[in-house]
N, C-alpha and C positions, 0 to 999 in steps of 0.2 A: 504493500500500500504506500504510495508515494506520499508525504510530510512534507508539510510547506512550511518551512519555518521561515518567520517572521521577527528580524531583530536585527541586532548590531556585528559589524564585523569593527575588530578593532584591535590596536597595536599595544601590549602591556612592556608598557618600558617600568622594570623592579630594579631596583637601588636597593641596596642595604648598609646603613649607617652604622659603622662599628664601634657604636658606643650608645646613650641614651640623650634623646633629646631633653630631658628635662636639667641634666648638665649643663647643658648650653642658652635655654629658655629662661629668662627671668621673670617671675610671675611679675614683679612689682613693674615691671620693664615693657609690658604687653603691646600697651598703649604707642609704643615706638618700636615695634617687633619691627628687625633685622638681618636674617642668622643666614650662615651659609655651612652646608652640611658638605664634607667631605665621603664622598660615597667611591670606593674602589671597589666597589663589586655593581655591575651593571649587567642584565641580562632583558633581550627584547623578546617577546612571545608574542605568538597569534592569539587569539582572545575574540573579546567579542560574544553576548549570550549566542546568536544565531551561529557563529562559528563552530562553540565548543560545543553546543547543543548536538549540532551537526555531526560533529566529528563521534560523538557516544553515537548516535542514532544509528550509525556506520558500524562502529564494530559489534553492534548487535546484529548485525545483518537488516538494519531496516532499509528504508529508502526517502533520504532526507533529499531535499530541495531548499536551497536558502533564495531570502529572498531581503538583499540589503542594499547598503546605498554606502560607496567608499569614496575615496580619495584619488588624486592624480598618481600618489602613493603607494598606492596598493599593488601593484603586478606581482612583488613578491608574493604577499598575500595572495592572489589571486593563481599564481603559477603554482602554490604550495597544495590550491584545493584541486586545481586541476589535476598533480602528482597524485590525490589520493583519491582521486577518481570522483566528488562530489563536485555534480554540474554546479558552471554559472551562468547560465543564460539569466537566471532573473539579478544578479548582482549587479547593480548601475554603478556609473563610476561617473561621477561630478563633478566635472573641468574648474579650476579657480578651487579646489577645497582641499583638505588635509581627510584621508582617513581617520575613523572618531581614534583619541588615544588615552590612554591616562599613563601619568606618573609617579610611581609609588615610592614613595621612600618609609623603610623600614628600620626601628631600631631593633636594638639587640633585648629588648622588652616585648618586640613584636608589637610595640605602636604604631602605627602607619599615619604618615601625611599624603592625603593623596589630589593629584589636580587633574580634571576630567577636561579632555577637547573634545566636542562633541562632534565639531566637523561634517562630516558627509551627514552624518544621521539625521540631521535636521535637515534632509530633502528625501527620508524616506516615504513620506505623505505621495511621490509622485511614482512610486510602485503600486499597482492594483493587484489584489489577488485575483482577478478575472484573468490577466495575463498569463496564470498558471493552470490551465482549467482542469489536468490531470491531477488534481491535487484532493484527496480525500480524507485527509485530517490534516489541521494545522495548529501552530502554536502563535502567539501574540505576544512575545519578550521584550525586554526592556528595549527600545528603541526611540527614535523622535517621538513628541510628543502628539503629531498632528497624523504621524502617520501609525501609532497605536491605535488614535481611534479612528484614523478610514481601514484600519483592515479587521479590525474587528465587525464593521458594517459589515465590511466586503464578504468576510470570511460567513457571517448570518443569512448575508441578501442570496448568496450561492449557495446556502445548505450544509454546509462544509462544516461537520464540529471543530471544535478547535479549544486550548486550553489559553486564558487567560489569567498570562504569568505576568505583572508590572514591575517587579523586582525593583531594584534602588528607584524608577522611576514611577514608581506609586505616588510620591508626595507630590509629583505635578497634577493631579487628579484632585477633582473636589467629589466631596462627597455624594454628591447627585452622578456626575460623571462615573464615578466610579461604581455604584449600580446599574448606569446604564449597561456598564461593561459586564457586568454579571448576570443580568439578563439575556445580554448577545451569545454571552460563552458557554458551552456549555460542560469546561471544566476548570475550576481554578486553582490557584497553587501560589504558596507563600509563605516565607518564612515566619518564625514567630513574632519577629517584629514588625513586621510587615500587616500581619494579620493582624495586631494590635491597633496597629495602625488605621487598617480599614476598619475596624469595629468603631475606632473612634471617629472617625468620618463619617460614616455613614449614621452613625448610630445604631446599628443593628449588632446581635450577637452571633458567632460561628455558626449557630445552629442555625438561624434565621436565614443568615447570608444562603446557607449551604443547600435550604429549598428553592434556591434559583438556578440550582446548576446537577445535574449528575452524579458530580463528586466538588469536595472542597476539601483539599492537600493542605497540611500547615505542615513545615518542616521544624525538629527541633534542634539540629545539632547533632552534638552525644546524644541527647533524649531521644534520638530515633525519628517519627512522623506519625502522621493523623491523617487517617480518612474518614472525610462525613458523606456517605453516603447512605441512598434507601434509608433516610433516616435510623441509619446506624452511625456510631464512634470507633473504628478501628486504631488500633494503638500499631504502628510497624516498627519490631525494634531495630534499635540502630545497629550496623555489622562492623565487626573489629578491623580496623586497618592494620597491614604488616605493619605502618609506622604511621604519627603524622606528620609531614611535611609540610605540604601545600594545601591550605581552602580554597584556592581559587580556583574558581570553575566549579567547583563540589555539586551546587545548586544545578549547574547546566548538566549536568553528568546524572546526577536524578533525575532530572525534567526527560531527560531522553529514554529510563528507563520506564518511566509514563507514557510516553507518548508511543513506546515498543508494547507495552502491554494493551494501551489500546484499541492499537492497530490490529494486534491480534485475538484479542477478542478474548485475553485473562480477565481472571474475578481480580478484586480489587487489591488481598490479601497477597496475592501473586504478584501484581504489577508494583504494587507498595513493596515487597520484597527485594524485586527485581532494579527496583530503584536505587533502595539501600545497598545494594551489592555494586552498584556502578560509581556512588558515592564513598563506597572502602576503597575501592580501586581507586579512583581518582588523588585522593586525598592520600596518597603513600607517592604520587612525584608532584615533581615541581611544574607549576604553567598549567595553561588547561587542558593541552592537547599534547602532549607528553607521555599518557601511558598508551601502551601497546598490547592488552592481551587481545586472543584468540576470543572468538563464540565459545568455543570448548574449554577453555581457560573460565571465562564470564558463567557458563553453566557449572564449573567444578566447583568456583567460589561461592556459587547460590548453595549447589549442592551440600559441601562442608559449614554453613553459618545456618541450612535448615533443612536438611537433612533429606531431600526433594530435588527432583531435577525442575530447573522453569521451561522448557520445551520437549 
């Protein structure tokens, strides 16, 4: 089943600061903040929710379709997905812009300073989901603001389910807006803070929220995940990573093993499993697009954390 994913491709430039910034920060000093961090460790990754989403949906064996908005920039990018075989006929590329980027600087505390360019993604409004019309499930990730909500229309007006994920770009959303969106979708997904988040916008509670849509995901971390569905509460435990390294990407890395369970037509318990298994992997390398196992690797891991094969 062909995945239209909808969202950001984007360049992660990580710095690591070998010491603590509160060393260097003056509280009483704020008001004239000035500082400059010495960073010898420097690494650039592909990124991006639509990218990494993509790239999990791939080693599951699905069939992702991204559908995003980049920069004059991007050919690397763009030659990297070609190599792994994930078309881009729908990836536009916007003369005069920067592919979106952010830059992370991290201390030896694991604090992060981070600065976001948004770049191309602020002309993804001018991608239609009608332009993909092979497309039978999609996803609605963090992306421009204008073009979250034309393709969630789009993604309704066509028929097309699709899960609405807003992830860091939730807070552009007012609370009316962001029922609209849950009405359109008909699966959503969101961290705990995120979900706090929309409870407080909207005013409504999970359980409330959660009869507008299918299912309704909250992720917790360590604490595992939540399905509200059929008005039921499933608890999914979390799966032990060989180590943890890297969060980043973690969330796109579940999202994909959602979007493999729905495609193929698992119960919920399964597909919540099958998530959690793609978020241990993930989260033992560095970047979001970094680990490499096998389908048969992906099934052995599900197998050993629950004692079941997921296909």
């Amino acid at each position: 089943m062909t995945t239209l994913i909808c969202g950001s491709l984007a360049f992660d430039n990580i710095m690591v600061f070998p010491d603590r910034f509160k060393n260097h920060i003056l509280p009483e000093q704020i008001h004239i903040l000035n500082v400059a961090f010495l960073v010898p460790e420097l690494r650039r990754e592909y990124g991006g929710c639509a990218g990494n989403i993509a790239y999990n949906l791939m080693l599951l064996g699905g069939q992702p379709l991204i559908m995003a908005t980049v920069g004059d920039d991007a050919p690397p990018y763009l030659a990297r997905l070609d190599q792994l075989g994930l078309p881009c006929r729908h990836v536009r590329q916007v003369p005069g812009t920067f592919t979106a980027q952010a830059f992370i600087t991290t201390d030896l505390d694991d604090n992060q300073i981070t600065a976001f360019h948004p770049g191309a993604m602020t002309f993804s409004h001018l991608n239609k989901v009608e332009h993909a019309p092979g497309a039978k499930l999609g996803i609605v990730a963090p992306d421009g603001r204008e073009g979250m909500l034309q393709h969630a229309r789009d993604f309704n007006a066509a028929g097309v389910p699709f899960i609405f994920d807003p992830g860091q770009g939730l807070p552009m959303f007012s609370g009316d807006e962001l029922l609209d969106f849950m009405q359109l979708a008909d699966y959503a997904c969101f961290n705990d803070y995120e979900a706090k988040l929309l409870c407080d916008r909207t005013g409504r509670s999970l359980e409330q929220l959660a009869k507008d849509v299918q299912a309704l995901i909250v992720t917790r971390g360590g604490e595992g995940s939540e399905i509200y569905a059929a008005g039921e509460r499933l608890v999914i435990p979390c799966v032990e990573a060989d180590q943890v390294l890297d969060p980043t990407g973690c969330g796109d890395a579940y999202r994909a093993g959602l979007l493999y369970g729905i495609a193929n037509g698992f119960d919920w318990p399964t597909t919540g499993r099958l998530a959690a298994v793609m978020g241990a992997i993930k989260i033992a390398h560095r970047g979001g697009q970094n680990h490499q196992p096998s389908r048969d690797e992906i099934a052995a891991r599900f197998q050993r954390a629950f004692g079941a094969q997921p296909w």
